[in-house]
The first five atom37 places (N, CA, C, CB, O) and aatype in JSON, in Angstrom:
{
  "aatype": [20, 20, 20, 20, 20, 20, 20, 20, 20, 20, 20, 20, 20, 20, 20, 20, 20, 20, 20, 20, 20, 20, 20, 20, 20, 20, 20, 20, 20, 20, 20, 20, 20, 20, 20, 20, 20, 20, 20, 20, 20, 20, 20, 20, 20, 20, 20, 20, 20, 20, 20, 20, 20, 20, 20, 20, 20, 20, 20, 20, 20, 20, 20, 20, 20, 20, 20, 20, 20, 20, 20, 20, 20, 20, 20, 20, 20, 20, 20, 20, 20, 20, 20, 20, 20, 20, 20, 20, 20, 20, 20, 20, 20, 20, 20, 20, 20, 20, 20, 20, 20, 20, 20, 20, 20, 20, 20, 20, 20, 20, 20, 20, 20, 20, 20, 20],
  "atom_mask": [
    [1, 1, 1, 1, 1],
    [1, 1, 1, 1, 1],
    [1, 1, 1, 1, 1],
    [1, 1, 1, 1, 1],
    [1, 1, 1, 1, 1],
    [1, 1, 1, 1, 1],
    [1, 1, 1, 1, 1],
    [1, 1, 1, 1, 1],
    [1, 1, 1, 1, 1],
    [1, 1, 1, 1, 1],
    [1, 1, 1, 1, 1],
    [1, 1, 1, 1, 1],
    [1, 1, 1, 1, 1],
    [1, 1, 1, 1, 1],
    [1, 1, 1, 1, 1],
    [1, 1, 1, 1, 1],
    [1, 1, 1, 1, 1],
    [1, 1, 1, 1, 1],
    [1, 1, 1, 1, 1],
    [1, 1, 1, 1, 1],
    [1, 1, 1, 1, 1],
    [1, 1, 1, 1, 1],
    [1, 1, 1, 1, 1],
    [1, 1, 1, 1, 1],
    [1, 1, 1, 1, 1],
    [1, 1, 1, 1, 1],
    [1, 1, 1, 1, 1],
    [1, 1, 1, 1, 1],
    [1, 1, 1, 1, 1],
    [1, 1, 1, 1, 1],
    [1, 1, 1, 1, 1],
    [1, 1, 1, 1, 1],
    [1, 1, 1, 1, 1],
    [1, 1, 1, 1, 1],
    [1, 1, 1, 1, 1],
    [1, 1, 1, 1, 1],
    [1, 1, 1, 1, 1],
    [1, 1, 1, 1, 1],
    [1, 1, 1, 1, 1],
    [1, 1, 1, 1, 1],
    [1, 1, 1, 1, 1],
    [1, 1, 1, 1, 1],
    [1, 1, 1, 1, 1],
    [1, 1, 1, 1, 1],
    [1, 1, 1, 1, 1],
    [1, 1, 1, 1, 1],
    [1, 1, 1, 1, 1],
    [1, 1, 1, 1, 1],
    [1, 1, 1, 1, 1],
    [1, 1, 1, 1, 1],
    [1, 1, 1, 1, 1],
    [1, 1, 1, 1, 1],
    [1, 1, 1, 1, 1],
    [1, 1, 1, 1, 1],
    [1, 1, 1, 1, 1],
    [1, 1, 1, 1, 1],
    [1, 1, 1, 1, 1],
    [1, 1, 1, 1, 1],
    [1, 1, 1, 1, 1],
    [1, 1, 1, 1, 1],
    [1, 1, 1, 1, 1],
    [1, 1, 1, 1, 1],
    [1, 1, 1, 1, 1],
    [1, 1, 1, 1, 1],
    [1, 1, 1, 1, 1],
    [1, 1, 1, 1, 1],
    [1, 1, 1, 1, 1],
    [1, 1, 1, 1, 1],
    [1, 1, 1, 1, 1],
    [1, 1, 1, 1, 1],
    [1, 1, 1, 1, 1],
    [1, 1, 1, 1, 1],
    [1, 1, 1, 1, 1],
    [1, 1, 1, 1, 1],
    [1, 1, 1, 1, 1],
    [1, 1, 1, 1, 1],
    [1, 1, 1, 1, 1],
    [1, 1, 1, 1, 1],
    [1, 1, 1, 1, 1],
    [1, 1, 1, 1, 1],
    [1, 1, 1, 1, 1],
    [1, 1, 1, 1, 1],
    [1, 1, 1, 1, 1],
    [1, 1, 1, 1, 1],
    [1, 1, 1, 1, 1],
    [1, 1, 1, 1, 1],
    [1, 1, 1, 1, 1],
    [1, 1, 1, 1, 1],
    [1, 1, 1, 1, 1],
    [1, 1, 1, 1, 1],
    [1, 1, 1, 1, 1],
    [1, 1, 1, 1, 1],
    [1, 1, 1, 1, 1],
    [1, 1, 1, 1, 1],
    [1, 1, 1, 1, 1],
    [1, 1, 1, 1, 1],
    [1, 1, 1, 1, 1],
    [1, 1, 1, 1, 1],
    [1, 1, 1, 1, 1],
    [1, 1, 1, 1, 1],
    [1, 1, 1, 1, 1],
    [1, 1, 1, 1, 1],
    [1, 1, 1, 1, 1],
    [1, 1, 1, 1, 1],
    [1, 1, 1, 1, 1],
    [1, 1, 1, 1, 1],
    [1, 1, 1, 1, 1],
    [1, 1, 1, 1, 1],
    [1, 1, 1, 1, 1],
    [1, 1, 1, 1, 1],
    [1, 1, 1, 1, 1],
    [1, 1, 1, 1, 1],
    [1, 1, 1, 1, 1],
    [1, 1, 1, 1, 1],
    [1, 1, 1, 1, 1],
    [1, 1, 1, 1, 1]
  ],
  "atom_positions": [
    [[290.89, 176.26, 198.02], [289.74, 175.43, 198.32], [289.91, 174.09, 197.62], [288.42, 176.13, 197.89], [290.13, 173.95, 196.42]],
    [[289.77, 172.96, 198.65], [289.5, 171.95, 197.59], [288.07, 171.22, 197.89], [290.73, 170.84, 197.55], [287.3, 171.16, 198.84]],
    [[288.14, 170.71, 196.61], [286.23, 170.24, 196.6], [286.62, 168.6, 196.16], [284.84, 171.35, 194.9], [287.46, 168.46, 195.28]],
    [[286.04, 167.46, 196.73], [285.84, 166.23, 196.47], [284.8, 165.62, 196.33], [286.28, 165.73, 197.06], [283.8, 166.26, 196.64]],
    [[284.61, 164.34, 195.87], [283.56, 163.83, 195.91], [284.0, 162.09, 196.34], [282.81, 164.22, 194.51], [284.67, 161.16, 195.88]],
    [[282.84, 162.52, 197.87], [283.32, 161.64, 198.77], [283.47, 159.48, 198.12], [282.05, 162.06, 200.17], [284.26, 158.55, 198.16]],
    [[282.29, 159.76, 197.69], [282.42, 158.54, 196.99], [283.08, 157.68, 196.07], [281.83, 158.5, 196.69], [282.8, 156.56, 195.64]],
    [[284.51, 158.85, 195.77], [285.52, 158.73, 194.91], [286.98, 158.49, 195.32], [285.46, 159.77, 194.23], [288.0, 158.38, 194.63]],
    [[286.73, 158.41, 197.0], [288.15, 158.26, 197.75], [287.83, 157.0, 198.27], [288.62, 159.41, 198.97], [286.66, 156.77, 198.58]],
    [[289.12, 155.72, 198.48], [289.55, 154.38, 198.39], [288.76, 154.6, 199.99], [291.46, 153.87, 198.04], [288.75, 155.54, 200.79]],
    [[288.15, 153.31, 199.97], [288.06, 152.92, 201.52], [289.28, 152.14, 202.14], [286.79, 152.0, 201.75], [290.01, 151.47, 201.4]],
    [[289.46, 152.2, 203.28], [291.1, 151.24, 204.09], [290.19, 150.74, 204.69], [292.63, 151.96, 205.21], [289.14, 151.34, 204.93]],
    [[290.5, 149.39, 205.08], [290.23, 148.93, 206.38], [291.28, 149.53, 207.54], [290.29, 147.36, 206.31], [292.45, 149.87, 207.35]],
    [[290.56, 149.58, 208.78], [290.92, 149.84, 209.99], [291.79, 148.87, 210.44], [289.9, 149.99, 210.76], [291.47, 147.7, 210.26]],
    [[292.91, 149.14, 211.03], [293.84, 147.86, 210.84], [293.99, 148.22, 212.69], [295.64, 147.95, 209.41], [295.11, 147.76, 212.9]],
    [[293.71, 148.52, 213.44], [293.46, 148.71, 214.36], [293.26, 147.25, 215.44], [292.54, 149.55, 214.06], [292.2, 146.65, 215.27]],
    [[294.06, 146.78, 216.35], [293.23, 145.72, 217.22], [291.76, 146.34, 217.67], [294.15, 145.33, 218.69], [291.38, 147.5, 217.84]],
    [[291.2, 145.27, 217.76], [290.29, 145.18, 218.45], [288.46, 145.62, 217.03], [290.85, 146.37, 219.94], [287.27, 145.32, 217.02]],
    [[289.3, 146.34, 216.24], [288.37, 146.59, 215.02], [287.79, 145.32, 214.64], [289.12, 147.21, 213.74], [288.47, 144.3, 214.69]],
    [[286.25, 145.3, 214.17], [285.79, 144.17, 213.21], [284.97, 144.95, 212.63], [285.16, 142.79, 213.72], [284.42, 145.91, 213.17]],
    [[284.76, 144.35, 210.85], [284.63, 144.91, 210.02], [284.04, 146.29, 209.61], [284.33, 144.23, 209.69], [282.98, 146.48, 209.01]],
    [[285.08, 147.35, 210.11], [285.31, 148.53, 210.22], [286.6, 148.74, 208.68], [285.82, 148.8, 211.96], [287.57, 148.11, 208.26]],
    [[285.54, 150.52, 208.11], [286.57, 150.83, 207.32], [286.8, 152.51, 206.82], [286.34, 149.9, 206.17], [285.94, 153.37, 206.99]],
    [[287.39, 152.63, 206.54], [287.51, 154.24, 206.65], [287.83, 155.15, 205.55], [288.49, 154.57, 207.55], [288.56, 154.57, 204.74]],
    [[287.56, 156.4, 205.2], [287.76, 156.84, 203.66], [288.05, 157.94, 204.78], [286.45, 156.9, 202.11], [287.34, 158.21, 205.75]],
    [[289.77, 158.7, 204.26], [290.53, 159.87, 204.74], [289.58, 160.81, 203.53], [292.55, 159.75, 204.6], [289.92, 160.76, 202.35]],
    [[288.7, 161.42, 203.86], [288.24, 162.52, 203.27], [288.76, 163.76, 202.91], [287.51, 162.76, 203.79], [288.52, 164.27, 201.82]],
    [[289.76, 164.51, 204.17], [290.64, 165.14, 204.08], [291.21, 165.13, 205.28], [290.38, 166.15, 203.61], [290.8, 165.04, 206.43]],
    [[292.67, 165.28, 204.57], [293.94, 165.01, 205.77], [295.26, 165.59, 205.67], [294.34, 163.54, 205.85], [295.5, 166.67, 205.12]],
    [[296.12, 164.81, 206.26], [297.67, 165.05, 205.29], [297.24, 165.42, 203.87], [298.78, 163.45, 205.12], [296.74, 166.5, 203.58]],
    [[297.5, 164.41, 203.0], [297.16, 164.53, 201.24], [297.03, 165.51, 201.13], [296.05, 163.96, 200.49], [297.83, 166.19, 200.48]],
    [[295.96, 166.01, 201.74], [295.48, 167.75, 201.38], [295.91, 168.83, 201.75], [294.37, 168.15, 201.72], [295.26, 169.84, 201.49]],
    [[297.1, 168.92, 202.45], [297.48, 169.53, 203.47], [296.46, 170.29, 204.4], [298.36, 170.27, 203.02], [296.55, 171.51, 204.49]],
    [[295.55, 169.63, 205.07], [294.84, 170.36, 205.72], [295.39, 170.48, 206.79], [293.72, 170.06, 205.78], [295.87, 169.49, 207.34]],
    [[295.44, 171.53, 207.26], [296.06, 172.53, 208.56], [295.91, 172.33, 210.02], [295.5, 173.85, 208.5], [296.79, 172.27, 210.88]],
    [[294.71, 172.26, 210.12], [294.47, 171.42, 211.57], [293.56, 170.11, 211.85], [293.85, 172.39, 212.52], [293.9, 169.18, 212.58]],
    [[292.59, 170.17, 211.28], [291.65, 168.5, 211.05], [291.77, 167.9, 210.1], [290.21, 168.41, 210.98], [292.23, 168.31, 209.04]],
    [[291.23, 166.5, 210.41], [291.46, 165.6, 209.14], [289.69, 165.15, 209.4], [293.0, 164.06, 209.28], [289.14, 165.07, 210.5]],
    [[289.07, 164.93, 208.11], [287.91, 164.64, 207.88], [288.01, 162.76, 207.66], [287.42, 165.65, 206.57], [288.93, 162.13, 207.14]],
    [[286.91, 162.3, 208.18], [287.29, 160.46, 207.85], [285.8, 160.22, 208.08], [288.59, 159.31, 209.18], [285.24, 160.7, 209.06]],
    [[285.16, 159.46, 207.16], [284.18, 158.54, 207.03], [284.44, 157.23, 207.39], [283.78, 158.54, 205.88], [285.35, 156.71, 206.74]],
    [[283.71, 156.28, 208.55], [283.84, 155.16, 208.93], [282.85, 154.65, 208.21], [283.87, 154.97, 210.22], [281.9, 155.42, 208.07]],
    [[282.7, 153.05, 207.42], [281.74, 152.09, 207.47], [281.87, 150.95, 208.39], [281.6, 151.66, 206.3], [282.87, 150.28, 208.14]],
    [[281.15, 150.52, 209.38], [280.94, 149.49, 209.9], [280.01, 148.67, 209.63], [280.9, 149.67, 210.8], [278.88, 148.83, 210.1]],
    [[280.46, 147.21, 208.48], [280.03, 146.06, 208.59], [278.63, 145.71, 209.92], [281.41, 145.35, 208.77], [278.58, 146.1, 211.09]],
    [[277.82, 145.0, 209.27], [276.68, 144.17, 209.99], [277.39, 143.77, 211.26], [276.09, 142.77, 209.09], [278.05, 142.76, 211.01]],
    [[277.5, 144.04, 212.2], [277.47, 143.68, 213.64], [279.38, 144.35, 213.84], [277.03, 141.5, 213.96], [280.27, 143.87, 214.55]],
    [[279.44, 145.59, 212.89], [280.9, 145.4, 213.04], [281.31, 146.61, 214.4], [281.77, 145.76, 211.32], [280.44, 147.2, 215.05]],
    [[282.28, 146.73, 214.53], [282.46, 147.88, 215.67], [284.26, 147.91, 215.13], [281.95, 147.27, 217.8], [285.08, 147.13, 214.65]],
    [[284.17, 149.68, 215.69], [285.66, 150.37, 215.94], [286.24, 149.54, 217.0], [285.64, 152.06, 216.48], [285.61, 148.53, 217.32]],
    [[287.63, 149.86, 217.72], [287.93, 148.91, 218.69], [288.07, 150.03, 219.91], [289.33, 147.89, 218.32], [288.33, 151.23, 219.8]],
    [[287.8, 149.22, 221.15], [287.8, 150.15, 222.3], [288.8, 150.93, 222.48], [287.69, 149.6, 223.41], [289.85, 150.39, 222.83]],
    [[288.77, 152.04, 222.34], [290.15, 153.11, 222.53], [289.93, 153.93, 223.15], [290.75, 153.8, 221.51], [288.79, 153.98, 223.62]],
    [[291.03, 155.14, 223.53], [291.47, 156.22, 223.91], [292.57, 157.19, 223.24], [291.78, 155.9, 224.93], [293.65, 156.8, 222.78]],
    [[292.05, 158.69, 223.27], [293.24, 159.37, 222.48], [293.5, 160.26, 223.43], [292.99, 160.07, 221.0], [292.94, 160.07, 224.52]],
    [[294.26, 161.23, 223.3], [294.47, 162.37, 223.9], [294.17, 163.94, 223.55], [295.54, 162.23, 224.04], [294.64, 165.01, 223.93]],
    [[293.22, 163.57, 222.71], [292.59, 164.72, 222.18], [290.89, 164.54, 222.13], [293.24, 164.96, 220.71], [290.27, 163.59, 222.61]],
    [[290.33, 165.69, 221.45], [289.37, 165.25, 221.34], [288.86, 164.81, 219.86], [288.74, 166.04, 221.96], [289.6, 164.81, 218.88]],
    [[287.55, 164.45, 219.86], [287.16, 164.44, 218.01], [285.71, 164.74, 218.2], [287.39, 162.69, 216.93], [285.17, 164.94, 219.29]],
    [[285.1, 164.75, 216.94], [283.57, 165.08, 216.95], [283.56, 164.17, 215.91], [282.89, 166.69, 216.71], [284.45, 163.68, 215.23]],
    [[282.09, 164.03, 215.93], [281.77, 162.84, 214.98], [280.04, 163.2, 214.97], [282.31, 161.02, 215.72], [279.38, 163.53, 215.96]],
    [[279.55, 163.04, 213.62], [278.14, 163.27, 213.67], [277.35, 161.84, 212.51], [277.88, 165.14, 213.04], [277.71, 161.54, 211.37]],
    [[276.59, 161.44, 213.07], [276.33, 159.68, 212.71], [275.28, 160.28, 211.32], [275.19, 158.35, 214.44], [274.42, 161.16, 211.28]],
    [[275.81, 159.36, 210.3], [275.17, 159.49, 209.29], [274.35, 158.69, 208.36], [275.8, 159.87, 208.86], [273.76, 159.04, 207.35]],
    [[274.52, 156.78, 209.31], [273.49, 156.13, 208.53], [273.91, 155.03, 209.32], [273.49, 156.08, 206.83], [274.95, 154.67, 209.86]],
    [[272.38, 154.46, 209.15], [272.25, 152.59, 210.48], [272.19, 153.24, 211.74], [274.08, 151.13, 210.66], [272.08, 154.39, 212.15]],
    [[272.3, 152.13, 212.19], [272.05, 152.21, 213.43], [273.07, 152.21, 214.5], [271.3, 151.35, 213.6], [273.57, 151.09, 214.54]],
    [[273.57, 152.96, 215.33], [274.94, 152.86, 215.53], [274.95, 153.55, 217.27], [275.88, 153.83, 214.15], [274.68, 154.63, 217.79]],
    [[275.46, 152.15, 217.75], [275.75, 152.97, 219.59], [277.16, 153.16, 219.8], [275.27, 151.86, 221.14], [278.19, 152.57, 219.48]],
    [[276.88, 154.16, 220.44], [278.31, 155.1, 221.34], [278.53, 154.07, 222.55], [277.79, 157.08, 222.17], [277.45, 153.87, 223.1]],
    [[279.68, 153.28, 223.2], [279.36, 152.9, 223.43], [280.83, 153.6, 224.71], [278.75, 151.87, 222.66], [281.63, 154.33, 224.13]],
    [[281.1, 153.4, 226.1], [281.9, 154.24, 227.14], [282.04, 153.54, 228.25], [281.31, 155.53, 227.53], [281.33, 152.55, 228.41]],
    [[282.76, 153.83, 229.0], [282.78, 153.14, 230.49], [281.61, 153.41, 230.91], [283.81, 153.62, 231.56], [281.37, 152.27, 231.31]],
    [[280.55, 154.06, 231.19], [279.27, 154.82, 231.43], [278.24, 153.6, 230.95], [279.14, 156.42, 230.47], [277.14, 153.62, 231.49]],
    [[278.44, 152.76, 230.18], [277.45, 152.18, 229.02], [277.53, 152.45, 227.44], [276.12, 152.67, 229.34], [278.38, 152.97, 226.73]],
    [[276.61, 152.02, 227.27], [276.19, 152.2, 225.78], [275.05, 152.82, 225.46], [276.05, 151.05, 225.14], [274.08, 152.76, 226.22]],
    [[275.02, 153.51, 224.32], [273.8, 154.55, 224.09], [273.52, 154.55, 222.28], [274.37, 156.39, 224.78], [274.25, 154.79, 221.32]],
    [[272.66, 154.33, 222.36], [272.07, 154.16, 220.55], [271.91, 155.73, 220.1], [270.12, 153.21, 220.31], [271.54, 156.78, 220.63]],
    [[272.26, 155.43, 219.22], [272.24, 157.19, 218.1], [271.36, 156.85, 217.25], [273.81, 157.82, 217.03], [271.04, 155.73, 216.84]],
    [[270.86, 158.22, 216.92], [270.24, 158.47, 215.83], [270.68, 159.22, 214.84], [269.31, 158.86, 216.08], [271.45, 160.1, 215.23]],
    [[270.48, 159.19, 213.68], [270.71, 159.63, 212.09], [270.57, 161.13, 212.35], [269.45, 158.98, 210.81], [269.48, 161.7, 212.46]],
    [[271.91, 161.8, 212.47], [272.23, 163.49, 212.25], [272.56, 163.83, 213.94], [270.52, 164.62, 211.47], [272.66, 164.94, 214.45]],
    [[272.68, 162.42, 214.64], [273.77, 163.01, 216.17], [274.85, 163.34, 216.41], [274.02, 162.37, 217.06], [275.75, 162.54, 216.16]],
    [[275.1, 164.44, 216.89], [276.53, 165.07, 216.81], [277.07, 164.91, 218.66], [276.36, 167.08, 216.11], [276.64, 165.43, 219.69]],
    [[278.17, 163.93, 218.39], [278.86, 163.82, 219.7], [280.24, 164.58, 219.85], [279.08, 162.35, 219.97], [281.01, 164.64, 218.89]],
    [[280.55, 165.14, 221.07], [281.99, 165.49, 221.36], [282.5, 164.8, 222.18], [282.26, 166.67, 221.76], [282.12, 164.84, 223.35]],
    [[283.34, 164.11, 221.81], [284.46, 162.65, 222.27], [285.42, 163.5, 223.02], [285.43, 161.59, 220.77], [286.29, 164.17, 222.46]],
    [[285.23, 163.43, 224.31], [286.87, 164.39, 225.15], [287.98, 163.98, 225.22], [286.97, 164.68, 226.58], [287.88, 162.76, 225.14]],
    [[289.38, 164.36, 225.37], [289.98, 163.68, 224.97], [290.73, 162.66, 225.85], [290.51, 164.32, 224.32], [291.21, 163.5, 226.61]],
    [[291.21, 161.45, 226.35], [291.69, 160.61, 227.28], [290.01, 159.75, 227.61], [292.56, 161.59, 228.68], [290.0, 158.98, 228.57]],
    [[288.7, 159.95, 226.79], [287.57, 158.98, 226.61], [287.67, 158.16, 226.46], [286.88, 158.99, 226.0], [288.04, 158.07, 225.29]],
    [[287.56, 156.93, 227.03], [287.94, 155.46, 226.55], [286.12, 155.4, 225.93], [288.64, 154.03, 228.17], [285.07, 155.63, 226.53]],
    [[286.43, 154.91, 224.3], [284.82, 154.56, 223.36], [285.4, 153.62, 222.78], [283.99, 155.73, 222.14], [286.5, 153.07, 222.77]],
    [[284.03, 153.54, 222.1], [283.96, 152.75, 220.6], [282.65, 152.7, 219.92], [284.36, 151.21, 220.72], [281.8, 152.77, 220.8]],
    [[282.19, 152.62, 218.92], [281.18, 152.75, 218.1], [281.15, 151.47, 217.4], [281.29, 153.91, 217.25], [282.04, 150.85, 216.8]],
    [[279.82, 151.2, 217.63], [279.12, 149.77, 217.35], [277.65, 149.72, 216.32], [278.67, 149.15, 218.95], [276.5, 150.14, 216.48]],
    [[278.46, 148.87, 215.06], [276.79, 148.5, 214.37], [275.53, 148.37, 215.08], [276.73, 147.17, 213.75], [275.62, 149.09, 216.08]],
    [[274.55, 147.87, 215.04], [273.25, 147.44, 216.04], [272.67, 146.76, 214.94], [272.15, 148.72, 216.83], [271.78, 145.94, 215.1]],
    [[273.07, 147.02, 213.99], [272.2, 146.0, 212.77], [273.13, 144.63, 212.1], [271.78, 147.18, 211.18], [274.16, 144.9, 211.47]],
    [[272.78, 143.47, 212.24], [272.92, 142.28, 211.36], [273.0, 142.18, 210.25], [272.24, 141.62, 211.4], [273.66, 141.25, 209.79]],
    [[272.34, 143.12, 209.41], [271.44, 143.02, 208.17], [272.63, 144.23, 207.74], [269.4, 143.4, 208.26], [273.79, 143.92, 207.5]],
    [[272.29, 145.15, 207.71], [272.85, 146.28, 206.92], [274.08, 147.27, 207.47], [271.69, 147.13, 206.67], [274.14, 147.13, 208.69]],
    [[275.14, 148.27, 206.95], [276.41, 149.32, 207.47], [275.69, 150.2, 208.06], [277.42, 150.11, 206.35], [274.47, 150.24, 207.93]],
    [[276.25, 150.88, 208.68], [276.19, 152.07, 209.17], [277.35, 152.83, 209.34], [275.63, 151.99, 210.2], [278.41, 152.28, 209.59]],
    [[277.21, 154.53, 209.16], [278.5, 155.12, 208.35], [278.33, 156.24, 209.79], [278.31, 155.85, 206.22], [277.26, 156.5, 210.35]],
    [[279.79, 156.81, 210.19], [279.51, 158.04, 210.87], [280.69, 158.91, 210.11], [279.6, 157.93, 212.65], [281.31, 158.41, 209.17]],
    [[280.94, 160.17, 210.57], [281.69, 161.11, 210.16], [282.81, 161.63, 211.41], [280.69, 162.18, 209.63], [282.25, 162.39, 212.19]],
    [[284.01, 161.41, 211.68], [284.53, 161.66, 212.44], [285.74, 162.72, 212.02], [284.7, 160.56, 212.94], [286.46, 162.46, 211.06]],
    [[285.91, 163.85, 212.74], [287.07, 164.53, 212.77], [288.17, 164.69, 214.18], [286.58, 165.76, 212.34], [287.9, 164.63, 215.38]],
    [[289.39, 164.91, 213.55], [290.36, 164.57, 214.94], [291.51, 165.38, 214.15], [290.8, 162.55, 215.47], [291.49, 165.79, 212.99]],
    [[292.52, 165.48, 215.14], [293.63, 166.5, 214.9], [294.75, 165.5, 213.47], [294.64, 166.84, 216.84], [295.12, 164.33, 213.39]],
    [[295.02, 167.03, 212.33], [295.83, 166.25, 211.18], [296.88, 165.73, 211.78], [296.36, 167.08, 209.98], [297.23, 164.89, 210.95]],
    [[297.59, 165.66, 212.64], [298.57, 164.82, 213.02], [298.56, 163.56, 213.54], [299.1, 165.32, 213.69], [299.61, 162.95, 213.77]],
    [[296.95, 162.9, 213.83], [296.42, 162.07, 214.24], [296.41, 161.03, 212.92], [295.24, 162.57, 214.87], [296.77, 159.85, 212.9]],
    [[296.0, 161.69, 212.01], [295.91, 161.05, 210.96], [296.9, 160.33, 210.0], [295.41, 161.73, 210.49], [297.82, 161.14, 209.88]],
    [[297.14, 159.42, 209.39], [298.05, 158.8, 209.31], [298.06, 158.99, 207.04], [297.72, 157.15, 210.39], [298.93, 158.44, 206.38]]
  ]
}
């Protein structure tokens, strides 16, 4: 078992095209040898967003603070604090601040080999 404390692992920026001020803490991953998921906390900056992508897998992600839209070929859709989405995999998204003023954090998991 390992036990952390999240507020004690380095944030990266997202070095990703299309990212603005987006950043990410590997919660657990490789490092840990975790076996099949990797755990990652995003912060997105005041008006910041992930960049429009696609994977080939899936991920889940459950939103944990601000204000924050899902956003898809379909549109865009505002979340609320403790929404749990399943991202399928070949989804073209991205996840977007809604606030000026203040971050907003979600929780995303995806396959350890994904993880870098």
């Amino acid at each position: 078992m390992i036990i952390k404390k999240i507020e004690e692992i380095a944030w990266q920026d997202v070095e990703m095209e299309g990212a603005k001020d987006a950043r990410v803490r590997v919660v657990l991953g490789p490092a840990d040898k975790a076996p099949t998921f990797a755990m990652r906390i995003f912060e997105l900056g005041p008006g910041g967003h992930t960049p429009l992508h696609s994977h080939p897998f899936e991920h889940e992600v459950v939103i944990l603070e601000g204000r924050i839209a899902a956003v898809s070929e379909t549109g865009s859709r505002e979340l609320e604090i403790n929404d749990a989405l399943l991202i399928y995999p070949d989804e073209i998204h991205r996840f977007a601040n809604l606030s000026a003023a203040a971050a907003a954090k979600f929780m995303c998991l995806v396959p350890v080999g994904y993880q870098k």
